[in-house]
PDB file of N, CA, C and O in Angstrom, chain B, residues numbered from 101:
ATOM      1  N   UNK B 101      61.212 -19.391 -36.549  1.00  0.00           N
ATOM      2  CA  UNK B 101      61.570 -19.111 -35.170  1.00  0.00           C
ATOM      3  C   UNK B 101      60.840 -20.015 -34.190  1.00  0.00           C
ATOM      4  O   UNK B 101      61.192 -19.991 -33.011  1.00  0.00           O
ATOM      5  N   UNK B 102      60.002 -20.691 -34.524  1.00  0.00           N
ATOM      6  CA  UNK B 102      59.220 -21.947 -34.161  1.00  0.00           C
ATOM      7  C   UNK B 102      60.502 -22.818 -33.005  1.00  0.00           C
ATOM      8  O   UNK B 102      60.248 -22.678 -31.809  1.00  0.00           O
ATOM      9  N   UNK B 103      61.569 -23.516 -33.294  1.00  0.00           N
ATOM     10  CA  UNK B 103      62.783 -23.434 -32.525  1.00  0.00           C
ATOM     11  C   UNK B 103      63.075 -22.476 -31.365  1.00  0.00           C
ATOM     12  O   UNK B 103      63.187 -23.038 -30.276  1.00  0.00           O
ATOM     13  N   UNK B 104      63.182 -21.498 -31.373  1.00  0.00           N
ATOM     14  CA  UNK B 104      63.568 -21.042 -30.281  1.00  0.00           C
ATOM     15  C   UNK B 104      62.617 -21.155 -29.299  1.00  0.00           C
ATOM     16  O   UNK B 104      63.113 -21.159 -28.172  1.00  0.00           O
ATOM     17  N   UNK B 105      61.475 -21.244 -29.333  1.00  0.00           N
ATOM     18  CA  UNK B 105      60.242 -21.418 -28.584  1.00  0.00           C
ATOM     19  C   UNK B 105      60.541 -22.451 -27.829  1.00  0.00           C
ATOM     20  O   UNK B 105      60.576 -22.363 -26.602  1.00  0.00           O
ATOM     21  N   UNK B 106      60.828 -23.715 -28.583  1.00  0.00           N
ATOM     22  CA  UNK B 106      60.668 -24.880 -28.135  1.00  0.00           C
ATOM     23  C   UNK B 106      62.224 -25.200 -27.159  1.00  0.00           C
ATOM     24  O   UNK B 106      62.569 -25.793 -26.137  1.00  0.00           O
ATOM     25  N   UNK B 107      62.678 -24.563 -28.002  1.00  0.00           N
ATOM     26  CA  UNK B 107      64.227 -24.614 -27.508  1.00  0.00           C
ATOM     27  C   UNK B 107      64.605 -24.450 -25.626  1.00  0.00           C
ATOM     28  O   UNK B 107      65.364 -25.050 -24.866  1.00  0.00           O
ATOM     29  N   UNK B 108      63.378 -23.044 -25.426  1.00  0.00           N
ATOM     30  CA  UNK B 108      63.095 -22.550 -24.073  1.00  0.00           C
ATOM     31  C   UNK B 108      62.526 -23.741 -23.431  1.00  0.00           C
ATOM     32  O   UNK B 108      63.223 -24.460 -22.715  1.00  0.00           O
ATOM     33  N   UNK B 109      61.386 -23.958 -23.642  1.00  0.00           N
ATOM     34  CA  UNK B 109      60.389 -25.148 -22.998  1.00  0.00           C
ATOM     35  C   UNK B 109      61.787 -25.772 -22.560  1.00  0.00           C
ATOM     36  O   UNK B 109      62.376 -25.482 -21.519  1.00  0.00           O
ATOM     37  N   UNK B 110      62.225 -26.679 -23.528  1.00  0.00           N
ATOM     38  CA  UNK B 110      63.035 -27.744 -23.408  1.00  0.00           C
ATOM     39  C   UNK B 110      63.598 -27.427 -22.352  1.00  0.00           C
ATOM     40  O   UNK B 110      63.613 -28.181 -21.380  1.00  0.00           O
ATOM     41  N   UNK B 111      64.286 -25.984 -22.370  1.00  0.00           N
ATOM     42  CA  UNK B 111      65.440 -25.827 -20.823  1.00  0.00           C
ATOM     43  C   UNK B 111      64.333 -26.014 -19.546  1.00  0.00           C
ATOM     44  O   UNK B 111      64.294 -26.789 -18.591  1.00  0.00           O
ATOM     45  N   UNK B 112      63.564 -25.051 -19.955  1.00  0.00           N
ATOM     46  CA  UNK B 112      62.510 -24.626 -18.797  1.00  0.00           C
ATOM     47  C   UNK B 112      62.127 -26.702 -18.056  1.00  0.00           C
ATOM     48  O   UNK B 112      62.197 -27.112 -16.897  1.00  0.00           O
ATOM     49  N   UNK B 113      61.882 -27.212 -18.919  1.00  0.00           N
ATOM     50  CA  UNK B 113      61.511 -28.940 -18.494  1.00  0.00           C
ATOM     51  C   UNK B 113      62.885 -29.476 -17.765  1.00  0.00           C
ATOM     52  O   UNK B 113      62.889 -29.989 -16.646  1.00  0.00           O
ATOM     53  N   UNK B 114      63.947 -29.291 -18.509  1.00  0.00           N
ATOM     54  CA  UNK B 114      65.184 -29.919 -17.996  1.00  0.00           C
ATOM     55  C   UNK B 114      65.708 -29.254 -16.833  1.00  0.00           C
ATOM     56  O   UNK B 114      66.466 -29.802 -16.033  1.00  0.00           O
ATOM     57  N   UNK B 115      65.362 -28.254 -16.759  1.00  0.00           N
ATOM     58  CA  UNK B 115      65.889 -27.421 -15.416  1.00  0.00           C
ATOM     59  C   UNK B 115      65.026 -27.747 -14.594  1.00  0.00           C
ATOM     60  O   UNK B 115      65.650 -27.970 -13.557  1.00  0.00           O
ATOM     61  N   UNK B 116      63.683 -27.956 -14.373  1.00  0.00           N
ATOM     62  CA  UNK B 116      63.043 -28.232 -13.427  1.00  0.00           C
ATOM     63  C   UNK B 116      63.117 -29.778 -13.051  1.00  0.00           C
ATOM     64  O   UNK B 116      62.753 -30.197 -11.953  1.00  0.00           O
ATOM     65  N   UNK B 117      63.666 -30.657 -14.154  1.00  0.00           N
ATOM     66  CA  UNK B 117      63.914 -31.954 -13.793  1.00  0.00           C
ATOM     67  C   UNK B 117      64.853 -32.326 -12.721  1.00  0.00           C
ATOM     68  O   UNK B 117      64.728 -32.856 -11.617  1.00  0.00           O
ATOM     69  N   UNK B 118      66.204 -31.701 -13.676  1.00  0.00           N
ATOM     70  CA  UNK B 118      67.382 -31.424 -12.437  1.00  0.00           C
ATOM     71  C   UNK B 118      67.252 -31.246 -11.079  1.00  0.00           C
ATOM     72  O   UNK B 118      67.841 -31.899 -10.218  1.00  0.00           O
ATOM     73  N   UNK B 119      66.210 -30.054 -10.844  1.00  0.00           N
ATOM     74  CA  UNK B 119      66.224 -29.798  -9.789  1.00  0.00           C
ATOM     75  C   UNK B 119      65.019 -30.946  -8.297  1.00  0.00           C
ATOM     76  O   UNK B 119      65.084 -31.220  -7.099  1.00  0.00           O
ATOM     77  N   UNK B 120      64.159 -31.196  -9.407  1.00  0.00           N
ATOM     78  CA  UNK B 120      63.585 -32.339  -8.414  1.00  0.00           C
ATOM     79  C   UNK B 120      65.071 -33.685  -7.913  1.00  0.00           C
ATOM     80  O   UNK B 120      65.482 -33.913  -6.775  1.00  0.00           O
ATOM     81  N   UNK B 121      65.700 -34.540  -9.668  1.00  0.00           N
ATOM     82  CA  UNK B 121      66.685 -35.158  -9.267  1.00  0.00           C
ATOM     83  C   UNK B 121      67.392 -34.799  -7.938  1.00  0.00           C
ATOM     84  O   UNK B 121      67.249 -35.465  -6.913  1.00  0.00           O
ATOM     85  N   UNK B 122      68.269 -33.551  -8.050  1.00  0.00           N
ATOM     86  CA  UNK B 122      69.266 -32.900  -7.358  1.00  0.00           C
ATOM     87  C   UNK B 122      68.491 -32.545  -5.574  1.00  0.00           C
ATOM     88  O   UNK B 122      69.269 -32.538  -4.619  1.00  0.00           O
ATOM     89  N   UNK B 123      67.202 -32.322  -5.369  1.00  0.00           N
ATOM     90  CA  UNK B 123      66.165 -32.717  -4.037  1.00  0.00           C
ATOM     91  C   UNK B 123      66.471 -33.864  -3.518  1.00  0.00           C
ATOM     92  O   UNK B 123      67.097 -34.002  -2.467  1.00  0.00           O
ATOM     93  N   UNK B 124      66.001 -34.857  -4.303  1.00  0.00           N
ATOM     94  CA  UNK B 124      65.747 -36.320  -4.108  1.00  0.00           C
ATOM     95  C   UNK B 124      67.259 -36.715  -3.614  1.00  0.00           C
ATOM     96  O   UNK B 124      67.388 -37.300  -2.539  1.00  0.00           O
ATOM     97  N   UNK B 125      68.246 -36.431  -4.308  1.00  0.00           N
ATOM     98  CA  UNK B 125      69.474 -36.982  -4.110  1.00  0.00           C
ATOM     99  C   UNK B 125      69.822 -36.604  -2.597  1.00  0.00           C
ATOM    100  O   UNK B 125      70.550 -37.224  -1.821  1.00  0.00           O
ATOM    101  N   UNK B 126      69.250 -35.658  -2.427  1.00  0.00           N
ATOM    102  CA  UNK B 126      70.292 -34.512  -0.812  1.00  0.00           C
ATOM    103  C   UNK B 126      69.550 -35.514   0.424  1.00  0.00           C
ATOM    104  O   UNK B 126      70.006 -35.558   1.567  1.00  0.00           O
ATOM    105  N   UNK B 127      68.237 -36.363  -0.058  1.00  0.00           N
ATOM    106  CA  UNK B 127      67.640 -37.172   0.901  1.00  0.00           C
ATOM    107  C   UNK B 127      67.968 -38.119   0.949  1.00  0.00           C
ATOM    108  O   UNK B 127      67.804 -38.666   2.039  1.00  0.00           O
ATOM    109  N   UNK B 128      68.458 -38.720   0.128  1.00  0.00           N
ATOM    110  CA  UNK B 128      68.592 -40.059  -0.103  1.00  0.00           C
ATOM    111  C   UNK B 128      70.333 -40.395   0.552  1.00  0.00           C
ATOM    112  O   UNK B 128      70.813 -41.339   1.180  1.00  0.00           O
ATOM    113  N   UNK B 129      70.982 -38.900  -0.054  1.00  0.00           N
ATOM    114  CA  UNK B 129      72.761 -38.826   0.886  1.00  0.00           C
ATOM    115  C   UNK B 129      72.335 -39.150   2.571  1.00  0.00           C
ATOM    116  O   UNK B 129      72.751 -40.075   3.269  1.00  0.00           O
ATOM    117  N   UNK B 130      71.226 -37.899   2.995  1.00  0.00           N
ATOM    118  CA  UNK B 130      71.129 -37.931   4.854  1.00  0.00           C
ATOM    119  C   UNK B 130      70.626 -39.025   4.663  1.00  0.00           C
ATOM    120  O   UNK B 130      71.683 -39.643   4.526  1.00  0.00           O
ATOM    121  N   UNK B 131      69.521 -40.106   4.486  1.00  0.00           N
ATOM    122  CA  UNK B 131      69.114 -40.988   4.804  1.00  0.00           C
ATOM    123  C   UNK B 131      69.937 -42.362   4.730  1.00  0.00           C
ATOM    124  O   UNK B 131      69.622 -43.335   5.415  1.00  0.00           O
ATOM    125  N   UNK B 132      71.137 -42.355   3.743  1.00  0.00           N
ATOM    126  CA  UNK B 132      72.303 -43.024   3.809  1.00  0.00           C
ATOM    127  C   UNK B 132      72.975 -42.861   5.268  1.00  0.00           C
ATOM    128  O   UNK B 132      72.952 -43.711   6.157  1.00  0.00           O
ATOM    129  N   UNK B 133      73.561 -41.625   5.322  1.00  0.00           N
ATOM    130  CA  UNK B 133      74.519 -41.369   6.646  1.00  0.00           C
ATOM    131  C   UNK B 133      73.175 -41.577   7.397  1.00  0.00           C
ATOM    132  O   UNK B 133      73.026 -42.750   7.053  1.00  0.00           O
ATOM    133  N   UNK B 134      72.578 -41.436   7.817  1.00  0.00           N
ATOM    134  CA  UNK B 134      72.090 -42.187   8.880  1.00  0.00           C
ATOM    135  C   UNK B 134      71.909 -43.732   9.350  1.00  0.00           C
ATOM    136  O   UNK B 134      72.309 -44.258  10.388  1.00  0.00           O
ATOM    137  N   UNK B 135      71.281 -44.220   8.411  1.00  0.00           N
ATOM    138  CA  UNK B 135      71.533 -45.520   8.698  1.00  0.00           C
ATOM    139  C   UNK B 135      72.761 -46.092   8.991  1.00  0.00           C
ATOM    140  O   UNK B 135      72.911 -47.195   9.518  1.00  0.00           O
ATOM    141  N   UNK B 136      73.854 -45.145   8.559  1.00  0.00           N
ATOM    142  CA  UNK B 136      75.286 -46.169   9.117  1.00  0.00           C
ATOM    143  C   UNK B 136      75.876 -45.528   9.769  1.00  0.00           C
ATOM    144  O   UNK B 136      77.085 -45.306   9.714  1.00  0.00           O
ATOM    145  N   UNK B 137      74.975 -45.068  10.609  1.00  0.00           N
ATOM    146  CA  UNK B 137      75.266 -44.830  12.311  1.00  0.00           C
ATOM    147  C   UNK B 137      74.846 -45.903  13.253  1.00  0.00           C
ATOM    148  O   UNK B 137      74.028 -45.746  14.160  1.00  0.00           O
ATOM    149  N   UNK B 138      75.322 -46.741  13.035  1.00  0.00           N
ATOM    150  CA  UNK B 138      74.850 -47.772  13.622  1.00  0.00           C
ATOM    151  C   UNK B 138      75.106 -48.155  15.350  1.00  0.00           C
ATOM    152  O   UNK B 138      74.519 -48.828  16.197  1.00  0.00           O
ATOM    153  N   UNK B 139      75.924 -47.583  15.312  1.00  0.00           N
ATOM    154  CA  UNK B 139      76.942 -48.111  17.076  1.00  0.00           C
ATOM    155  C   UNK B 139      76.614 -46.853  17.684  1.00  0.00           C
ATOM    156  O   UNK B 139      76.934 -45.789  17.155  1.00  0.00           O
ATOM    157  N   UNK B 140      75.674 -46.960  19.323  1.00  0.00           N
ATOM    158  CA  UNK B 140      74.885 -45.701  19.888  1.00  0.00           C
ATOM    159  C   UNK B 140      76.271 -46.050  21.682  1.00  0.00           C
ATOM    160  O   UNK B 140      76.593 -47.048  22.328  1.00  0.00           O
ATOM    161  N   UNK B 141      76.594 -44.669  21.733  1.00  0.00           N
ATOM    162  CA  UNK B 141      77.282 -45.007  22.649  1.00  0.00           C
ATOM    163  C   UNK B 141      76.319 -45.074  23.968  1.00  0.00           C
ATOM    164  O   UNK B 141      75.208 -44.550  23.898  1.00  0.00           O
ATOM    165  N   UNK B 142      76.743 -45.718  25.170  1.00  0.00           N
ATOM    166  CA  UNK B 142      76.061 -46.174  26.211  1.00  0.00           C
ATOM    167  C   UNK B 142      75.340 -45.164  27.283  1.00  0.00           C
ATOM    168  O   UNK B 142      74.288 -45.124  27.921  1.00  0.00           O
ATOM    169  N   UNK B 143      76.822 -44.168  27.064  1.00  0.00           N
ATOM    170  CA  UNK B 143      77.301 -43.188  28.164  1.00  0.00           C
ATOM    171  C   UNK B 143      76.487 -41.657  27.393  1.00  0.00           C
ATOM    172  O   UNK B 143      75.516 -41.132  27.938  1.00  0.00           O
ATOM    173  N   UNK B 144      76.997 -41.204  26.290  1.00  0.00           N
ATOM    174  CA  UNK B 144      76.487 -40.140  25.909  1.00  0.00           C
ATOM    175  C   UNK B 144      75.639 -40.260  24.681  1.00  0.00           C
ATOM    176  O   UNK B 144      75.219 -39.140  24.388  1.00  0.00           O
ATOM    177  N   UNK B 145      75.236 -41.157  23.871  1.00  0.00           N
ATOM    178  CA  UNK B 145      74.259 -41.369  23.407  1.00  0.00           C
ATOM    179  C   UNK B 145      74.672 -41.086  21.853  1.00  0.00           C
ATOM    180  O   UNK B 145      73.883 -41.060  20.909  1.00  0.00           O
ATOM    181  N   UNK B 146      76.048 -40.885  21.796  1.00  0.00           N
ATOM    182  CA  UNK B 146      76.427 -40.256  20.207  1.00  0.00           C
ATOM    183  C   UNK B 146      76.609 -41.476  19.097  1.00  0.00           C
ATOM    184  O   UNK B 146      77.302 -42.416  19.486  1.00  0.00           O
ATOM    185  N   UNK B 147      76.263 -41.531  18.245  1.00  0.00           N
ATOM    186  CA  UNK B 147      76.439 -42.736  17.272  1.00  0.00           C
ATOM    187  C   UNK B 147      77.790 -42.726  16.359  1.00  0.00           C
ATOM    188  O   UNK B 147      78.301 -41.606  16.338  1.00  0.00           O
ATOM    189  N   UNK B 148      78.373 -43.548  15.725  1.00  0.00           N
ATOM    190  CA  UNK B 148      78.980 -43.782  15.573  1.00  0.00           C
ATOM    191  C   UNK B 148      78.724 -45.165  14.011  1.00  0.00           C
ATOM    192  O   UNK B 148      77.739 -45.876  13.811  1.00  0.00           O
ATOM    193  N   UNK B 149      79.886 -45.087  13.286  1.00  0.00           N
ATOM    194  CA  UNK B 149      79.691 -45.810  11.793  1.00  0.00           C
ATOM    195  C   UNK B 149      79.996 -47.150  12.215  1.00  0.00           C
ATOM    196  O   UNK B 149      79.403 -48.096  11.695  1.00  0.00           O
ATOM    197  N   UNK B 150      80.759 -47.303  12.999  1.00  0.00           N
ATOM    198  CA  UNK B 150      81.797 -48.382  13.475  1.00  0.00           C
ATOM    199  C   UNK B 150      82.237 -48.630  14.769  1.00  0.00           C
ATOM    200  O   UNK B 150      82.149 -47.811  15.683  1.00  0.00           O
ATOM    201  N   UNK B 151      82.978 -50.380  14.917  1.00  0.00           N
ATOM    202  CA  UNK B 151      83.043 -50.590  15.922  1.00  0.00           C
ATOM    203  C   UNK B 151      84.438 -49.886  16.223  1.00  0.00           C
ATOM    204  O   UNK B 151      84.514 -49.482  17.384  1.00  0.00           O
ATOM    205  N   UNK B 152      85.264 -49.712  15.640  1.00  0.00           N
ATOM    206  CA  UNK B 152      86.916 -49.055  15.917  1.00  0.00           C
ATOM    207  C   UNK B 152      86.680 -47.751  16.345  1.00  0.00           C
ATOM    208  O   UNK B 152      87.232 -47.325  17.360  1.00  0.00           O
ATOM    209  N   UNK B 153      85.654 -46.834  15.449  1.00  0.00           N
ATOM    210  CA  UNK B 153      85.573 -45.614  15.765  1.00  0.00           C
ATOM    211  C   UNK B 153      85.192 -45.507  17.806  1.00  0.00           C
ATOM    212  O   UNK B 153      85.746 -44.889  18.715  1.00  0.00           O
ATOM    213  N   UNK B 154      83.898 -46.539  17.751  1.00  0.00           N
ATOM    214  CA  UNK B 154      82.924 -46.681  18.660  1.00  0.00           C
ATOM    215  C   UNK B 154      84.251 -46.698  20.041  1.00  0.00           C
ATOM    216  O   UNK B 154      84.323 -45.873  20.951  1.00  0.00           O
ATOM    217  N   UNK B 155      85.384 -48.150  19.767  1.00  0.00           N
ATOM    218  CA  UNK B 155      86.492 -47.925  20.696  1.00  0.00           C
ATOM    219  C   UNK B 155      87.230 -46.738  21.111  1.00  0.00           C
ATOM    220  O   UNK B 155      87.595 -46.273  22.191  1.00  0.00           O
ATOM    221  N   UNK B 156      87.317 -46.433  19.982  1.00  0.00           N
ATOM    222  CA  UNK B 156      88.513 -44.805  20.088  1.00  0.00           C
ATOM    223  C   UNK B 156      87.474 -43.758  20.912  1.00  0.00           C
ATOM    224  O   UNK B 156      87.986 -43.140  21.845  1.00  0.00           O
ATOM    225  N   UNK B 157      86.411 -43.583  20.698  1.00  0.00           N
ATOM    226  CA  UNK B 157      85.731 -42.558  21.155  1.00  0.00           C
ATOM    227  C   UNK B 157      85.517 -42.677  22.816  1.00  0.00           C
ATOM    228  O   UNK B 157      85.442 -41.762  23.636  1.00  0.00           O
ATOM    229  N   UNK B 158      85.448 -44.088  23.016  1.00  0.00           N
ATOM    230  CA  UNK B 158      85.008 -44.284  24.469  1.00  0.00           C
ATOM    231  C   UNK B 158      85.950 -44.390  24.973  1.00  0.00           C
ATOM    232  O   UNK B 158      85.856 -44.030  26.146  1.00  0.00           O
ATOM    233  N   UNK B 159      87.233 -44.835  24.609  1.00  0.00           N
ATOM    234  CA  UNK B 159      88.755 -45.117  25.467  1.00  0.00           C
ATOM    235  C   UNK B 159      88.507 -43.610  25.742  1.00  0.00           C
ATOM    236  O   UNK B 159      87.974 -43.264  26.796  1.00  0.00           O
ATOM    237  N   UNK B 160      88.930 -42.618  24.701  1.00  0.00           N
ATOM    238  CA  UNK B 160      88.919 -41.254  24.855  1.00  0.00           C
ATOM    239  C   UNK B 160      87.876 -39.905  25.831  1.00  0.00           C
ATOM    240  O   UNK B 160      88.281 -38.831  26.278  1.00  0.00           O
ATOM    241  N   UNK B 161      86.337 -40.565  25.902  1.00  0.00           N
ATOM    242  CA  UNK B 161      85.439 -39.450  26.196  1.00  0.00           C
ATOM    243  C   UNK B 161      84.920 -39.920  27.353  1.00  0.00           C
ATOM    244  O   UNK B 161      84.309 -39.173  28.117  1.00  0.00           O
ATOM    245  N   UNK B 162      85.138 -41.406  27.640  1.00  0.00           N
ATOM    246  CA  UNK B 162      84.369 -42.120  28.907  1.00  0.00           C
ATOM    247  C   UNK B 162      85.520 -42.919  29.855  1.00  0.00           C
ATOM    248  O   UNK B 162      85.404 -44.031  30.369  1.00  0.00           O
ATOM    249  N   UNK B 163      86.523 -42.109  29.912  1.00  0.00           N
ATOM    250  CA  UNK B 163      88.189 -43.675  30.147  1.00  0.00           C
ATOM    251  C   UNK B 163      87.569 -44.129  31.767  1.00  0.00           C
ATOM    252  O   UNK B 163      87.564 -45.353  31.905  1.00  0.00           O
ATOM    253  N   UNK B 164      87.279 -43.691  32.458  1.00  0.00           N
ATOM    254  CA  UNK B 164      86.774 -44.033  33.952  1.00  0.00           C
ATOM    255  C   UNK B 164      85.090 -44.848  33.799  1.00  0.00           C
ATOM    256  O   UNK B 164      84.511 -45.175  34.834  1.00  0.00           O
ATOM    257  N   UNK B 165      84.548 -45.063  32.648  1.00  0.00           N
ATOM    258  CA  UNK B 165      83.237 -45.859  32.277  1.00  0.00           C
ATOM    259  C   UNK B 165      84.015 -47.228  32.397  1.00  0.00           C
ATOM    260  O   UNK B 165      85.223 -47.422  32.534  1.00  0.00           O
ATOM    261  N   UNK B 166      83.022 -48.070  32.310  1.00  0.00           N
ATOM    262  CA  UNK B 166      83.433 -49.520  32.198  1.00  0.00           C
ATOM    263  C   UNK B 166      82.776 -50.189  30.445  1.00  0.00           C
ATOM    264  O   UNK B 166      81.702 -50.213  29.844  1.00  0.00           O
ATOM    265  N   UNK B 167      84.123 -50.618  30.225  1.00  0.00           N
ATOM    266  CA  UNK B 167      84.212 -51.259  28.834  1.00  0.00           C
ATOM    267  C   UNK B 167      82.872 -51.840  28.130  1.00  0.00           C
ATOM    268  O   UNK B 167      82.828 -52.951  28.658  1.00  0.00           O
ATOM    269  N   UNK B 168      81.957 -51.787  27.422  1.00  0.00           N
ATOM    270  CA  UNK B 168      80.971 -52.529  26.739  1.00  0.00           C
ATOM    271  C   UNK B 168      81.577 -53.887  26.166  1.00  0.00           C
ATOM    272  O   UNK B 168      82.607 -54.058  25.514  1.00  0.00           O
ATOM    273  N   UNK B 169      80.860 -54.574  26.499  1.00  0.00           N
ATOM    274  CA  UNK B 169      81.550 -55.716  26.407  1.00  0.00           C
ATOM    275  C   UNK B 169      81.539 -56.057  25.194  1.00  0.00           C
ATOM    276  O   UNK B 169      82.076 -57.135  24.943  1.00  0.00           O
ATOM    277  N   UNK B 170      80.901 -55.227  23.984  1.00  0.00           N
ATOM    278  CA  UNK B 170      80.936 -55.318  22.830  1.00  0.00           C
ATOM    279  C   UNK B 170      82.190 -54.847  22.145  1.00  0.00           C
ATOM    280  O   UNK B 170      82.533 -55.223  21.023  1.00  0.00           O
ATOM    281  N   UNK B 171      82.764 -54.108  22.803  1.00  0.00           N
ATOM    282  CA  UNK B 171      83.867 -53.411  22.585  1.00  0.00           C
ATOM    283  C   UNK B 171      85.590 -53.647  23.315  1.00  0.00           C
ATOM    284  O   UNK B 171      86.502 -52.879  23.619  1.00  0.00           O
ATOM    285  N   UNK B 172      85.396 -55.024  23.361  1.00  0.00           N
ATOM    286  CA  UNK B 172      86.275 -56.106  24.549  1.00  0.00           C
ATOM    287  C   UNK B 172      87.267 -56.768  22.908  1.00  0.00           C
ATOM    288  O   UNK B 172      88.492 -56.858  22.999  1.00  0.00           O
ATOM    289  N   UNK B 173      86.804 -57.026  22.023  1.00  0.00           N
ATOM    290  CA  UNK B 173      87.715 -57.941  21.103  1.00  0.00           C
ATOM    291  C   UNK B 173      88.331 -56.630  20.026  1.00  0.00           C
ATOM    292  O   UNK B 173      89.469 -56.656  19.557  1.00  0.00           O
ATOM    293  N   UNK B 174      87.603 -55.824  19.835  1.00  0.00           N
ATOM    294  CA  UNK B 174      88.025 -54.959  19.029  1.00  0.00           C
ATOM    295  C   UNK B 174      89.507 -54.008  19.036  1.00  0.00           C
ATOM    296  O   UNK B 174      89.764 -53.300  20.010  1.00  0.00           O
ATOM    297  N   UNK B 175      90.316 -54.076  17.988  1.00  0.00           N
ATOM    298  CA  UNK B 175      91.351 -53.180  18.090  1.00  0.00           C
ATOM    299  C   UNK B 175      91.267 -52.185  17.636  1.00  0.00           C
ATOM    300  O   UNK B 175      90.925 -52.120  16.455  1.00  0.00           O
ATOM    301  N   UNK B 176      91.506 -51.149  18.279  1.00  0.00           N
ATOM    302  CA  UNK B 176      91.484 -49.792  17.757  1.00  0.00           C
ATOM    303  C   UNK B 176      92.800 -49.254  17.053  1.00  0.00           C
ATOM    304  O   UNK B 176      92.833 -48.112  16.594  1.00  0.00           O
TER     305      UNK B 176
END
């Protein structure tokens, strides 16, 4: 019965492995989406992945703001 002993450990190690992995991962996802928030709007300060998104949002939430001139060649 020497086996079943070990058998436990084994889960007891692998389950606690998992669960550090499965930590590490949930930081490493937010710390992804963050960094590719890259485009900070002028007016309300909300970020954005992209420059298309960055257009659509400001035609839409700021239409009486004046254009960023970064946002002059881009098609939405």
């Amino acid at each position: 019965m020497a086996r079943g002993q070990q058998k436990i450990q084994s889960q007891q190690k692998n389950a606690k492995a998992a669960a550090a992995k499965k930590k590490g991962a949930a930081a490493d996802q937010k710390t992804a989406a963050k960094a590719a928030l890259v485009h900070t709007c002028p007016v309300c300060r909300a970020q954005m992945p992209d420059p298309k998104t960055f257009k659509q949002h400001f035609e839409s939430k700021h239409p009486k703001s004046p254009m960023p001139p970064e946002l002059v060649d881009v098609e939405a």
